[in-house]
N, C-alpha and C positions, 0 to 999 in steps of 0.2 A: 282366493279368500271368500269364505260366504258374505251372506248378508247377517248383517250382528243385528239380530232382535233383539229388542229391548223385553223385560215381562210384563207387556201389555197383559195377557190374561194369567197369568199365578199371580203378579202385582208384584213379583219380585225383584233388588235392582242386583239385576244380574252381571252389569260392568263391575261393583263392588266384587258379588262373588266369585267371578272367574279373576279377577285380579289375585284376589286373595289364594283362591288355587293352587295359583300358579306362579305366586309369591318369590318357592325357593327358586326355580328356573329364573327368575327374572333379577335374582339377587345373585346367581351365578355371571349373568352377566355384567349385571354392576363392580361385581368382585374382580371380574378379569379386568375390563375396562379402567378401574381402578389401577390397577396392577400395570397393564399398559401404559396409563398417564406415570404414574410414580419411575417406570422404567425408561421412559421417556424425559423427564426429568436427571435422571442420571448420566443418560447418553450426554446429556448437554451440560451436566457441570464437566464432565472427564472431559467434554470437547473445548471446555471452557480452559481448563488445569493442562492439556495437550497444547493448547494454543500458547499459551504463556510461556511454557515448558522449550516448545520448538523456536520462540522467538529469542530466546534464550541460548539454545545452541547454535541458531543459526545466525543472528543478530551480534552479540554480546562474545562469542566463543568464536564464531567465524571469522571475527577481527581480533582477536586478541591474542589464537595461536600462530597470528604470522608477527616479525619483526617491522612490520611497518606501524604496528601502534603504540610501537616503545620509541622507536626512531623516527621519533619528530624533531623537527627543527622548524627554524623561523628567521624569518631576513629582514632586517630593519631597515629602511630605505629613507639617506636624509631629507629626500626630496619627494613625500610622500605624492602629492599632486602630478609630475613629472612621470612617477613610474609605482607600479607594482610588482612584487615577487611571491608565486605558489615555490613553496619549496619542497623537495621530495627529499628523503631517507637516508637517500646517498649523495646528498647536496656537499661539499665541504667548508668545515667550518672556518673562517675567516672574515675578510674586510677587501672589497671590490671595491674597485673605482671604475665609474661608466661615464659618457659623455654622451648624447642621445644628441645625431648630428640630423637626422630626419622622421616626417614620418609616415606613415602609407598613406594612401589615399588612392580614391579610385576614379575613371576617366568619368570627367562630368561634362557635357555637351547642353550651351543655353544654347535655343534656336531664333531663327532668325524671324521676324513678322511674313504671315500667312500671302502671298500672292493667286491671282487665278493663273490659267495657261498663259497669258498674254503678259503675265509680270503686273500686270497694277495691283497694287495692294486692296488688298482683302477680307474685311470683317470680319472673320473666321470665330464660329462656335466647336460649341465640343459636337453637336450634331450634324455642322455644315459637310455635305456628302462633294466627294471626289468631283459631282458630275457639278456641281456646284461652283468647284473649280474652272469649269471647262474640259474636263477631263472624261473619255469616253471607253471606254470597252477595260481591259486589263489592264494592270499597271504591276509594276515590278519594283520589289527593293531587296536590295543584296546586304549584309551584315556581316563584320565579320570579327569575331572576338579574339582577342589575342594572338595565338598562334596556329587555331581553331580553322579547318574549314567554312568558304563560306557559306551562308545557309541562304535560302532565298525565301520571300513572301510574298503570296498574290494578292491582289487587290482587287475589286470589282468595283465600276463606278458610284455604285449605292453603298459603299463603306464610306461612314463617316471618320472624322477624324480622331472622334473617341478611341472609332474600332482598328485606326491607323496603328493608336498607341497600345492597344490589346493585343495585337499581330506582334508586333514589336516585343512585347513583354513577354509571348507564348515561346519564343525563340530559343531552344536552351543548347549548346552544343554538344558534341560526344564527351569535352572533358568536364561537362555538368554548368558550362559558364551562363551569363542570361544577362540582361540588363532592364532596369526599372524604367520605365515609359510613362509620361504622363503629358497631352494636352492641355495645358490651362486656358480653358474658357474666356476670361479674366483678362489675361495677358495677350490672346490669339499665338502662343508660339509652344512647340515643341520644348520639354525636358528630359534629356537623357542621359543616364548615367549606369555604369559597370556595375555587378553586383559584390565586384570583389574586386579588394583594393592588390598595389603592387603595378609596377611597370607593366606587367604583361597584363593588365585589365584595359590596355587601349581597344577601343572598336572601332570601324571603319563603314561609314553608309554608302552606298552607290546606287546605280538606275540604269536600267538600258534606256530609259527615255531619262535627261540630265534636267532639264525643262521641269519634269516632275517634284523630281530632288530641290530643284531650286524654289518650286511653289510650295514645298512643303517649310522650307529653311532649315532646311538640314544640311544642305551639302557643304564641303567646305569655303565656297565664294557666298552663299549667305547666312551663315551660322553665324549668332553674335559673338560663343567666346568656343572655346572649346581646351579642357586645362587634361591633360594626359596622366594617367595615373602614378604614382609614386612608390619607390621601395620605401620601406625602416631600415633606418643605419645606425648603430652604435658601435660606439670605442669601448669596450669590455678588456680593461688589463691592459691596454696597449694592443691591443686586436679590433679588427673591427667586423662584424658583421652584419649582413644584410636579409629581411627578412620580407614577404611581399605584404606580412601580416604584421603588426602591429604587437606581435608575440614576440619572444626569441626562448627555445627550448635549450638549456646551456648548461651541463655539468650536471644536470638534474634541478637544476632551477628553472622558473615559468617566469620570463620576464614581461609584463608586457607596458609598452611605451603612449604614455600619453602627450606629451609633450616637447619642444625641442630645447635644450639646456645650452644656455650658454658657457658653465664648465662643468665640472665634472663632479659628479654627486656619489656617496658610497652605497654600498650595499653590504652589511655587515650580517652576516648569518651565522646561527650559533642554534645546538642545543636547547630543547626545550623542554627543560627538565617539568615545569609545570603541564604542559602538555601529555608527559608521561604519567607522571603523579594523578593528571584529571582520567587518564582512561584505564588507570587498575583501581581509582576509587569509584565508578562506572561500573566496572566486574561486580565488583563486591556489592556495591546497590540492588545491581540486579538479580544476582545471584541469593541476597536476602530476601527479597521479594519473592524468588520460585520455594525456598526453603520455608519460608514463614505462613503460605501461601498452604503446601502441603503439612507441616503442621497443624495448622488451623481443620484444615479437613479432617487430617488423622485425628486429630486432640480432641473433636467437636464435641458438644454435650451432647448426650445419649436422645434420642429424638424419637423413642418408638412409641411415646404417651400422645405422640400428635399426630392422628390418624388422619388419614385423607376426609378434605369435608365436602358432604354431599351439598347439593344444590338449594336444599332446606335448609343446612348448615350455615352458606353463604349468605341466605336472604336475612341470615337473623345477625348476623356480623358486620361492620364498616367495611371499605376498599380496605383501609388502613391494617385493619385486623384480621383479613382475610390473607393479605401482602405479610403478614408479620408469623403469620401461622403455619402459612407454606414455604417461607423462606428456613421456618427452623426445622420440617423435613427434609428441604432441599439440604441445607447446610450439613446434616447427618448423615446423609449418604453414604460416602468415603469414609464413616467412623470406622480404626481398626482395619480398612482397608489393605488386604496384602501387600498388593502394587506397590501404593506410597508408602509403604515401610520399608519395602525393595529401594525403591527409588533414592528415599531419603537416608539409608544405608551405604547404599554407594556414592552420591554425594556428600557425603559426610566423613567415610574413611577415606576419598582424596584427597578432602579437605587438609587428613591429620597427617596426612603422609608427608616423609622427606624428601627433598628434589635436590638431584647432585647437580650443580653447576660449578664455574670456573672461576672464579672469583681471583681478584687483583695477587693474594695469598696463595693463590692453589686452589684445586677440585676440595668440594667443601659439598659437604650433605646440609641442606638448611630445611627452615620449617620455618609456616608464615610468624610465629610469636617470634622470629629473629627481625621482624619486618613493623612489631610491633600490632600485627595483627590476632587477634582473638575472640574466642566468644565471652558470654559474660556469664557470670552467677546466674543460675535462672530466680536471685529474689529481687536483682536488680534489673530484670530487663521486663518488657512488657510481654503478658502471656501471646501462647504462640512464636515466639521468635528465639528461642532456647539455642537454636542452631545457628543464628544471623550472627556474623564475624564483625568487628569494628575498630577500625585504625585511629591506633593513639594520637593524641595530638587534633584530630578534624574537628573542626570547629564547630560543625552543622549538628554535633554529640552533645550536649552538654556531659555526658557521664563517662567520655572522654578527652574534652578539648583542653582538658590542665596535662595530660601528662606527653609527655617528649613525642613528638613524628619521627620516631624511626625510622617512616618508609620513606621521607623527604629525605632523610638522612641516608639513606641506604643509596637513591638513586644519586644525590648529588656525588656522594666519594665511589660509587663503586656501579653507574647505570647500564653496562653491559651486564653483570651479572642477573644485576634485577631484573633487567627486561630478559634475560632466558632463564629466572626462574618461575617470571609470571609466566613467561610464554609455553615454558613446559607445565603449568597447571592448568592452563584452559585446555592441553590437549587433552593431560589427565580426564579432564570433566567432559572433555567433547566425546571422547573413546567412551568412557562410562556410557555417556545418556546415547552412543549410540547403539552401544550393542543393549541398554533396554529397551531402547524402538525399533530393532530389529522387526522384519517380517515374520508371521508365522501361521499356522492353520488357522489362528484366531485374532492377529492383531493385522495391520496396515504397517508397511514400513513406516519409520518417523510418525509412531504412535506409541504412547505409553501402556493402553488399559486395550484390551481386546474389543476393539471394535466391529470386527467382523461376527463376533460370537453374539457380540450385543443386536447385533442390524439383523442374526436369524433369528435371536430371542423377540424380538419386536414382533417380525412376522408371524412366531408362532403364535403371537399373541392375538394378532388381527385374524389366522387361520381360528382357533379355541372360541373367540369372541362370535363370527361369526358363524362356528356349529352351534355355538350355544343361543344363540341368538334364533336360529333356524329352529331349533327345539322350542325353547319357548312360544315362536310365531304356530305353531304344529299343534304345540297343546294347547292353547289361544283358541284356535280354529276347532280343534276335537269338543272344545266344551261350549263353544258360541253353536255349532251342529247340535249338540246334544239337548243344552236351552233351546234350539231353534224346534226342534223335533218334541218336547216336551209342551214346548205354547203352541205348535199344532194341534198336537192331539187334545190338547183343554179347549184348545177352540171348537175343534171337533166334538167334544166332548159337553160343552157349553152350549154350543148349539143343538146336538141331540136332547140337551134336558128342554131348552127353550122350546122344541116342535114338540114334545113329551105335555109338557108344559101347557102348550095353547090348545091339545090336543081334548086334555083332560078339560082343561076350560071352557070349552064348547058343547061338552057334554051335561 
């Protein structure tokens, strides 16, 4: 780049005139640049409408074409305190009777007070070190978890007792078992305990040197208590069984035991028809949110009166007003968009579509207004939502909560059919939106709008921006040379009048 003289000798301001110049190059790049930002803005509503869109298939649809969202049930337990039940799908329905005769629990070892080598008792800290004991060179302890090989730890005389109980806790066996170690400072004695409950969570301490063991109070002649681990045992139906966990997995039910009963408590599981009811009024929420969602885009007021605003623009405008000006650009994007006419096309003739199912009657072709589902007049519903569906009877409506719940009605007398006729509509929708998110030369799989198209439109845009950019700086340069070459020569020129000048004057 040269050097930009200013017009010290024409007196002209030459930044003014070379700007001016070179004006339309420079508005070329503001134009592109423009165009960039506005294109950039687009990538990000579609990214925005894709996100919604996909959490929708995969969220909202991924659960709703399997029969585990219709076949809910629920276990009522009289003895809520006592016990809990998850129940699964295939749970059956009825009235158990349980008696919870035990319950797990894991081996817990209080230790004995701290001695040195010699047996007298021993003030012991969490810092006080092995050698501290009496204790010299190596020391050994042997562990051993349940059914587990034993595992052995070394000691060095400068480990304290803190790091006794660290060694202790690093310990894990091949079938993943371990136990929680802690010194109490406090107390001077060892605590230790199984990490997992059940009979087979006893552990076992030992020493080659037993002198050790016993200054520690761990071993079994002076350990204070030592309580061995416990199964869970229940009477389920006149059956009993035993679990090492505090669970029991049973017919498809998730029992788990808190307490022990003196007799015997029910478990009565049944059908949950509200359950059902809440997750196809769930579908439909969200499914009016993606419809409402891409109308509002498609429907948008026409936005081509609100030109991008320059920097000049900005400074004369609030945040407020700036925010309200660019969002009613943003908002018109998608007007008339192809895409979402595609899109809201095919979700919309699945919507109207008939689904054969089985019904208590016979194979029967239905439609959701047999479910009491429907859309509304577009003068009674709020703009934008022309396509959003609303079940009669829901209270959360006001402008449908007076007339009859059909779809309560429909699950209570007849909820195998319901649930495989919603079931067969979310695949409808799923199948739909997937083959619009299909892969292709111009989109990403599980994309709506051509993403790929858009990501080398961008680039070309940054490639355009920056020839254009390079031309401007080119012509910049051509005419700061040219001024520069023009107040040379006047100086040159200036000076020959000036020695012309003093020449004449002398004479």
């Amino acid at each position: 780049m040269p050097n930009r003289i200013t017009g010290l000798q024409s007196g002209l301001d030459t930044e003014s005139l070379i700007t001016s110049m070179v004006s339309r190059y420079q508005q070329k790049v503001d134009k592109l640049t423009e165009m960039q930002k506005k294109h950039t803005w687009k990538q990000n509503v579609w990214k925005e409408i894709n996100k919604q869109v996909l959490s929708f298939y995969n969220d909202t649809l991924g659960k709703m074409k399997y029969t585990g969202a219709y076949r809910i049930k629920k276990t009522f337990v009289s003895n809520a305190n006592a016990a809990s039940v998850v129940t699964g799908e295939n749970a059956m329905n009825g009235v158990h009777k349980m008696k919870i005769t035990s319950i797990a629990s894991n081996s817990y070892m209080t230790g004995g007070g701290i001695t040195d080598a010699s047996g007298n008792p021993f003030a012991a800290k969490k810092d006080t070190k092995l050698s501290d004991l009496g204790f010299s060179g190596i020391q050994n302890l042997k562990i051993r978890i349940g059914g587990a090989p034993e595992e052995e730890i070394l000691l060095d005389e400068e480990d304290t007792l803190e790091m006794v109980a660290s060694k202790l806790r690093g310990v894990k066996t091949a079938d993943g078992r371990s136990v929680s170690a802690n010194f109490d400072g406090n107390n001077g004695r060892f605590y230790i305990a199984s990490d997992k409950t059940g009979a087979n969570s006893d552990f076992t301490l030992s020493s080659n040197n037993m002198q050790f063991l016993d200054s520690l109070g761990i071993s079994p002649a002076k350990r204070t208590k030592y309580d061995a681990g416990e199964d869970a045992s229940i009477i389920l139906d006149g059956v009993t069984y035993t679990s090492s966990q505090n669970t029991f997995e049973i017919n498809d039910l998730v029992i788990t035991t808190n307490e022990v009963t003196s007799s015997e408590i029910t478990l009565n599981t049944q059908s949950d028809t509200t359950g059902m009811y809440n997750n196809i009024k769930d579908l439909f929420k969200k499914y009016n949110e993606v419809v409402n969602k891409l109308d509002q885009m498609y429907a948008a007021e026409d936005g081509s009166k609100y030109k991008m605003l320059t920097e000049d623009d900005k400074k004369a405008m609030s945040e407020t007003e700036v925010k309200e000006w660019e969002d009613k650009i943003k908002d018109s994007m998608l007007r008339r968009d192809i895409t979402l006419q595609l899109t809201l096309s095919e979700l919309t003739g699945i919507m109207m579509q008939r689904i054969k199912v089985q019904t208590k009657e016979g194979e029967k072709e239905l439609h959701l207004s047999q479910f009491g589902i429907n859309t509304m007049d577009s003068r009674l519903v709020k703009k934008n939502e022309w396509h959003a569906y609303h079940i009669d009877g829901d209270e959360e409506e006001d402008i449908v909560k007076t007339n009859e719940n059909l779809l309560k009605k429909m699950i209570a007398s007849d909820p195998d059919a319901t649930a495989e006729f919603f079931r067969n509509l979310s695949i409808n929708l799923a199948d739909g939106l997937y083959k619009l998110m299909g892969s292709t030369d111009y989109s990403s799989s599980y994309t709506l709008y051509e993403d790929k198209l858009m990501a080398s439109q961008y680039s070309s845009y940054s490639s355009k921006i920056y020839e254009a950019t390079k031309l401007l700086n080119a012509k910049q340069d051509n005419y700061y040379k040219k001024f520069a070459r023009m107040e040379k020569a006047m100086a040159q020129l200036n000076s020959t009048q000036n020695q012309l000048a003093g020449y004449f004057n002398t004479k």
